[in-house]
VEXFI-115148 format. One record per residue (C-alpha): x, y, z; residue in three letters; chain. Coordinates in steps of 0.5 Angstrom, whole numbers, plus 500, padded with zeros to 3 digits. Layout:
BEGIN
xx X yy Y zz Z residuo ALA cadena A
...
***
This chain:
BEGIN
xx 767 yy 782 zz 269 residuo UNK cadena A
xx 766 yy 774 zz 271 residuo UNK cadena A
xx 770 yy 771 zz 276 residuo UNK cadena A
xx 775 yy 768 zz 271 residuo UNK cadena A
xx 778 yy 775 zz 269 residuo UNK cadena A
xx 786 yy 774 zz 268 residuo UNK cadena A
xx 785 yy 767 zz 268 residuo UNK cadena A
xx 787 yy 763 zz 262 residuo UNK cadena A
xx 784 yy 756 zz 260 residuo UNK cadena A
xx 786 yy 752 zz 254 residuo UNK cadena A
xx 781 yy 748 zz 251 residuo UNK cadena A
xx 781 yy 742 zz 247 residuo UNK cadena A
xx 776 yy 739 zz 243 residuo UNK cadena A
xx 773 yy 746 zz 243 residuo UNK cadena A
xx 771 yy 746 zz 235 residuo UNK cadena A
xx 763 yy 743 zz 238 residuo UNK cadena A
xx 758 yy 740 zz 244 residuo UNK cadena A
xx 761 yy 741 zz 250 residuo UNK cadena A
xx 768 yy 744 zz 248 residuo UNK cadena A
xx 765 yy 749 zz 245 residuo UNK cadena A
xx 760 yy 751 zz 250 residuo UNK cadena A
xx 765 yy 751 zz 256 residuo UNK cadena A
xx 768 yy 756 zz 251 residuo UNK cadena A
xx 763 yy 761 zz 251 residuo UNK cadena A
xx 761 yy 760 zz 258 residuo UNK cadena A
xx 769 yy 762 zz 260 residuo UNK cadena A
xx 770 yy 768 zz 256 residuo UNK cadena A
xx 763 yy 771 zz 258 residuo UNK cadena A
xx 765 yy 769 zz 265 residuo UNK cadena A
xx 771 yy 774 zz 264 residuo UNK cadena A
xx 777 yy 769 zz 262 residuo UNK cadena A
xx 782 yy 769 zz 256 residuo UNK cadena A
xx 780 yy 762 zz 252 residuo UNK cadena A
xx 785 yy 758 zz 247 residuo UNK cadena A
xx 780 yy 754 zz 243 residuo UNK cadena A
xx 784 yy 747 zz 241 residuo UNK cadena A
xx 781 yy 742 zz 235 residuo UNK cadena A
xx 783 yy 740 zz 228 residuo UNK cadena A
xx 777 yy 744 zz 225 residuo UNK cadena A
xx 781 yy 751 zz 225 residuo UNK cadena A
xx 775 yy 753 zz 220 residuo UNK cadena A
xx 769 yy 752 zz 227 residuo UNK cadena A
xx 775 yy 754 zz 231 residuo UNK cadena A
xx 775 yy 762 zz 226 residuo UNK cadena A
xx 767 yy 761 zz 226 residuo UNK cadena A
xx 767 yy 760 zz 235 residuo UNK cadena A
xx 772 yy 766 zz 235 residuo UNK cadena A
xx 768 yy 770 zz 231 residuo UNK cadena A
xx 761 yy 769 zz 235 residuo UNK cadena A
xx 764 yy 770 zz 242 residuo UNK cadena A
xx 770 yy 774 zz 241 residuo UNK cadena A
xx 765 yy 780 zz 243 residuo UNK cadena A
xx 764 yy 777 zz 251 residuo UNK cadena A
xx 768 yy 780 zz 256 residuo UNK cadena A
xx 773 yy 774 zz 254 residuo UNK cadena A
xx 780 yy 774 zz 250 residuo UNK cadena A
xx 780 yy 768 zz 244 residuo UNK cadena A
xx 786 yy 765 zz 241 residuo UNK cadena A
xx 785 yy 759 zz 237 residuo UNK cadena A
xx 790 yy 754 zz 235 residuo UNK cadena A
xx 790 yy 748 zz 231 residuo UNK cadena A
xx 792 yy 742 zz 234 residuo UNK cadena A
xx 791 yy 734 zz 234 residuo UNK cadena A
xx 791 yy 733 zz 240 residuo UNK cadena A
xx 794 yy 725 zz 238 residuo UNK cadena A
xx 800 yy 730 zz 236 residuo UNK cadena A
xx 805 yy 730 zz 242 residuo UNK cadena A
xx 809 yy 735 zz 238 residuo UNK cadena A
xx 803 yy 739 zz 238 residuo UNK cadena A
xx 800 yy 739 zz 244 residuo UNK cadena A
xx 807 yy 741 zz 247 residuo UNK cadena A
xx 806 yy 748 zz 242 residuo UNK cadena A
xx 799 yy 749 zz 244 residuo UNK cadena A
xx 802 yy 750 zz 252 residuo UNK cadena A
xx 807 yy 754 zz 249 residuo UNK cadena A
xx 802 yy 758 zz 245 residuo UNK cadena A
xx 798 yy 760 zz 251 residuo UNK cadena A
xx 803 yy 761 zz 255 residuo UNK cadena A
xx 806 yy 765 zz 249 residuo UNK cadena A
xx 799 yy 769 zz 249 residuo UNK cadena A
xx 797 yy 770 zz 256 residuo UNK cadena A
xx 803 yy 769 zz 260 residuo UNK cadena A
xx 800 yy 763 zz 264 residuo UNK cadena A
xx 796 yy 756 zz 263 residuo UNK cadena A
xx 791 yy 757 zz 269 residuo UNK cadena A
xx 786 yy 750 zz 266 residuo UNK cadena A
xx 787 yy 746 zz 261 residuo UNK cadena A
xx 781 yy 742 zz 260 residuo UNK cadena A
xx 782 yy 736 zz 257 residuo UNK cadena A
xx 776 yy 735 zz 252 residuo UNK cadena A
xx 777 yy 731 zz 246 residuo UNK cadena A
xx 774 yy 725 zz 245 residuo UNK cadena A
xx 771 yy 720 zz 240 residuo UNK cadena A
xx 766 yy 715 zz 241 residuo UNK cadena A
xx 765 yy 710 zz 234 residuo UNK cadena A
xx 761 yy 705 zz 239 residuo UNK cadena A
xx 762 yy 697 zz 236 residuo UNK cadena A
xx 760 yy 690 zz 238 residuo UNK cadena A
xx 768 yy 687 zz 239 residuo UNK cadena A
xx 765 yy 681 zz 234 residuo UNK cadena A
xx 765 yy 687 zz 229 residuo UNK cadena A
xx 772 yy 688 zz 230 residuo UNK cadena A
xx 773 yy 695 zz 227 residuo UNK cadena A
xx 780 yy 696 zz 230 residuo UNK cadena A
xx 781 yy 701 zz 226 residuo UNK cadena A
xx 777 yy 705 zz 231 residuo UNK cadena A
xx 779 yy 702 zz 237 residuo UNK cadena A
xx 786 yy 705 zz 236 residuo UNK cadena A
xx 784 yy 711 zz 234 residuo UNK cadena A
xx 780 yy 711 zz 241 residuo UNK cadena A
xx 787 yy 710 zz 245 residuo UNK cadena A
xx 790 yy 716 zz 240 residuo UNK cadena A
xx 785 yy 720 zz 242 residuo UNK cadena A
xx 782 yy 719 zz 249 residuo UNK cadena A
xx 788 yy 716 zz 253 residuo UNK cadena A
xx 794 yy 718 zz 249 residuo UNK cadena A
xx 790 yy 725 zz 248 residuo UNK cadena A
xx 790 yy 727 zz 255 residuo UNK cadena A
xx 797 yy 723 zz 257 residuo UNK cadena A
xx 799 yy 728 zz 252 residuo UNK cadena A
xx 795 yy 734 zz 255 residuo UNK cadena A
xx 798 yy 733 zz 262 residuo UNK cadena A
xx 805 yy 733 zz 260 residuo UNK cadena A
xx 804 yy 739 zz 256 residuo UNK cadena A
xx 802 yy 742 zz 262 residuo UNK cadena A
xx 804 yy 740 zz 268 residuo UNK cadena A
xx 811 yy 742 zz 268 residuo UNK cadena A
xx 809 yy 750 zz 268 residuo UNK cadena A
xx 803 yy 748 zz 274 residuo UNK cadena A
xx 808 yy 745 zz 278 residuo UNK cadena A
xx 813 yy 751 zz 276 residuo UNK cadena A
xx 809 yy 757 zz 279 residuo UNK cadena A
xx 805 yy 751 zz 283 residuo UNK cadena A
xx 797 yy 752 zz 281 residuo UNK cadena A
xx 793 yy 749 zz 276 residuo UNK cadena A
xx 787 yy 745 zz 275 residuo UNK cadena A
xx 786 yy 740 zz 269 residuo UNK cadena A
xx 780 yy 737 zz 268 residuo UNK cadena A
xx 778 yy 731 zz 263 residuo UNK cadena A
xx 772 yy 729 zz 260 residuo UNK cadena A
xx 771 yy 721 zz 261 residuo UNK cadena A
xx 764 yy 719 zz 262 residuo UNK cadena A
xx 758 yy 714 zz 265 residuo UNK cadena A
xx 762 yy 709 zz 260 residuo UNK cadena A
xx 767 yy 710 zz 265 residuo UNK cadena A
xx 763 yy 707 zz 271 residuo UNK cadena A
xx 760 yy 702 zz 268 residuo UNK cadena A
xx 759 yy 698 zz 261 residuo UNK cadena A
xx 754 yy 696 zz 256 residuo UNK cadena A
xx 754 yy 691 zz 250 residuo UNK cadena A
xx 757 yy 695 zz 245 residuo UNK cadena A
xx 761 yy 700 zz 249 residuo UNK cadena A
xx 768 yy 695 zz 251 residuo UNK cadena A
xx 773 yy 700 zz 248 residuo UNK cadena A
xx 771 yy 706 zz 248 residuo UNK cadena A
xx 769 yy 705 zz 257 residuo UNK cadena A
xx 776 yy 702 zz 257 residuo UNK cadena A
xx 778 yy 708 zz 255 residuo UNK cadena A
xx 774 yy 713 zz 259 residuo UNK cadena A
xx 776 yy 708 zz 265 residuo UNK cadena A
xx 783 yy 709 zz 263 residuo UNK cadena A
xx 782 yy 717 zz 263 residuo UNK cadena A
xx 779 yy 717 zz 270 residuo UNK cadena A
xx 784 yy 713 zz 273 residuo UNK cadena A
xx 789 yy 718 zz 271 residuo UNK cadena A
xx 786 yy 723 zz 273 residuo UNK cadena A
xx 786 yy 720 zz 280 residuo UNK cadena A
xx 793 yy 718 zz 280 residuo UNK cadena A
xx 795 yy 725 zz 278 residuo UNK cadena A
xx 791 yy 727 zz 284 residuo UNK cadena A
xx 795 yy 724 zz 289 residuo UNK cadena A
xx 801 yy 726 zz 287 residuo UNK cadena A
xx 800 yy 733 zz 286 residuo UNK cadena A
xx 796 yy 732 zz 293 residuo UNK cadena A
xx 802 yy 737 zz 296 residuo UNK cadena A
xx 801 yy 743 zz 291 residuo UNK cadena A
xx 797 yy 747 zz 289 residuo UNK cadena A
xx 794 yy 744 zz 284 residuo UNK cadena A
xx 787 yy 741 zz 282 residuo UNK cadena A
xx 784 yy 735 zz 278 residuo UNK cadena A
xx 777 yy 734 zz 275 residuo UNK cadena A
xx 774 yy 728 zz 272 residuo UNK cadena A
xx 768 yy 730 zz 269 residuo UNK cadena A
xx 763 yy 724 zz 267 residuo UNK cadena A
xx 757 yy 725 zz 263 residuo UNK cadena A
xx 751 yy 722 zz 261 residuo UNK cadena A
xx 748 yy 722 zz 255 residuo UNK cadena A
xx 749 yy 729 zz 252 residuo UNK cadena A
xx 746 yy 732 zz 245 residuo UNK cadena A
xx 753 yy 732 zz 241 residuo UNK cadena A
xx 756 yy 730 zz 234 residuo UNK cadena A
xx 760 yy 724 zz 239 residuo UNK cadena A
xx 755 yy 720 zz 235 residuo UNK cadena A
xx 757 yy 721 zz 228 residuo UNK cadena A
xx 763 yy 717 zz 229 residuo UNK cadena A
xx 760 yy 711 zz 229 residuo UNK cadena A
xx 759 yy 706 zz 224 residuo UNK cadena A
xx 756 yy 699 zz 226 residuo UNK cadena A
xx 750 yy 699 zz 223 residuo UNK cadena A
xx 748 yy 694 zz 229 residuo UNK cadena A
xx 749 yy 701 zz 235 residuo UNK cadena A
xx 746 yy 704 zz 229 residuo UNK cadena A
xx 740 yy 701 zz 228 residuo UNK cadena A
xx 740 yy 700 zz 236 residuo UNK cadena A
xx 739 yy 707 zz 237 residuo UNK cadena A
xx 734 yy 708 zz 233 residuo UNK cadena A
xx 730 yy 704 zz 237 residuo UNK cadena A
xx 731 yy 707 zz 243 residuo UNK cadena A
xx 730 yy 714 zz 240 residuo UNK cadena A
xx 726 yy 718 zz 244 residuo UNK cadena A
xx 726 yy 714 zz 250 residuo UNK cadena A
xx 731 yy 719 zz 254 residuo UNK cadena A
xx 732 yy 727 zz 253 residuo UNK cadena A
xx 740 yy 728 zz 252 residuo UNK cadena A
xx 743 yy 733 zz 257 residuo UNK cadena A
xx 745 yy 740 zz 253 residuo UNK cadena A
xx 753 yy 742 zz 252 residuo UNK cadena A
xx 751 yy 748 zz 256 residuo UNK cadena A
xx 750 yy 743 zz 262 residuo UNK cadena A
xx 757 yy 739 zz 261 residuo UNK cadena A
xx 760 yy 747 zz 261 residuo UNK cadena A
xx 756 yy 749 zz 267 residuo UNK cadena A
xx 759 yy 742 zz 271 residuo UNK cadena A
xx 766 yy 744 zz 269 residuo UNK cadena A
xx 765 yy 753 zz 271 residuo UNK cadena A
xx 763 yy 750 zz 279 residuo UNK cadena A
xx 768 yy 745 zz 279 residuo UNK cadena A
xx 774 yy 751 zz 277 residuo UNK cadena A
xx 770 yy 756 zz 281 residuo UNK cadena A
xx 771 yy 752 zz 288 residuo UNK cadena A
xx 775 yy 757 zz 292 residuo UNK cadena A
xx 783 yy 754 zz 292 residuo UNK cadena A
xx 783 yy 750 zz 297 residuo UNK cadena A
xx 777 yy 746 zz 294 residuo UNK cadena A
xx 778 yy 741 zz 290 residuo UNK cadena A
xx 773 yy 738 zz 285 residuo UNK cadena A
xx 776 yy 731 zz 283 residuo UNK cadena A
xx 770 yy 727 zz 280 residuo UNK cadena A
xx 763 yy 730 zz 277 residuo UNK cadena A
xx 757 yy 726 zz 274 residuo UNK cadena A
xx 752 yy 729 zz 270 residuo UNK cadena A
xx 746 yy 725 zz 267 residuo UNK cadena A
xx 739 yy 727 zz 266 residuo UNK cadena A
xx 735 yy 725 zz 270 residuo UNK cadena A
xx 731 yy 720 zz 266 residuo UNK cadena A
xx 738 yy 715 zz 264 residuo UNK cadena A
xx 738 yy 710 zz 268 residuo UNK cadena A
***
């Protein structure tokens, strides 16, 4: 069995990319995974392919904009596993658009998603954390949280945003035992990109196709087992993994 054997880890996000490779790592490693997403179908297929690891799998639809269902997600995994050891904060979109295009439909649905998603993933948690004083939750922001290109305004603002949070809740639960992490990646080969629809990125990024070799999900996952495998007295708080050729 893995290190993680009787722990329990939610995780959102976990239908594709880095939250379906996080999944697996984990239940390989021996830990009981609730997969969270709205594809409950991907959620069927992902438990179907891991199901037969050292792991236990549960899965719960959830919209992660959904307060009411964030909540019964926590709810769920308690009820299943007794505990929340992890929660990993991992939904996120990214419709890249130049502001001049104003497609605000897409940058409220980033807040939703990217920020009020992880708000709502921390008030689903913290208070069990708090009540048995252990936990970790860590949160996907990204190298667009450190830095800004044309293109990028929102959707870096809001992973800036995920970042600060996070820094803050790391401050204040600096005198328990519990941990938080931002995890900031690079260019990653995930469906994040099938969700933008300015022809101007689009056309942008075909001509920089091939100019850099994206990371896997499976490196982002890695990333996310060291920072929770550090001994209790550790705590990770920020991770950034690129490839070695993004500048």
């Amino acid at each position: 069995m893995g290190n993680m054997t009787g722990k329990t880890i939610v995780i959102t996000g976990a239908s594709s990319g880095i939250g379906e490779a996080t999944a697996e790592k984990f239940a390989n490693e021996g830990a009981n995974v609730v997969l969270a997403a709205r594809r409950e179908e991907r959620l069927e297929e992902i438990k179907n392919k891991i199901s037969s690891e050292n792991g236990s799998i549960a899965i719960k639809k959830t919209d992660v904009t959904s307060r009411e269902q964030m909540q019964e997600l926590a709810d769920f995994a308690i009820k299943e596993y007794g505990q929340i050891d992890v929660l990993f904060n991992n939904a996120g979109l990214m419709p890249l658009s130049f502001m001049k295009n104003l497609k605000i439909d897409e940058w409220d649905r980033m807040v939703d998603v990217n920020i009020k998603g992880v708000l709502y993933g921390v008030a689903a948690v913290l208070p069990h954390m708090l009540e048995k004083n252990a936990g970790h939750i860590l949160t996907t922001s990204s190298v667009a949280g450190h830095e800004v290109f044309p293109s990028s305004a929102v959707y870096s603002g809001t992973k800036f945003a995920v970042r600060i949070m996070m820094e803050g809740l790391a401050k204040e639960v600096a005198q328990s035992n519990i941990r938080t992490t931002s995890i900031s990646p690079g260019a990653v080969q995930t469906e994040l990109t099938n969700t933008i629809t300015d022809e101007e990125v689009l056309s942008n990024f075909k001509k920089s196709a091939g100019s850099m070799t994206p990371l896997n999900s499976e490196d982002i996952a890695e990333a996310v087992f060291y920072a929770v495998n550090q001994p209790e007295n550790v705590d990770v708080n920020e991770v950034v993994v690129r490839p070695n050729n993004q500048g």
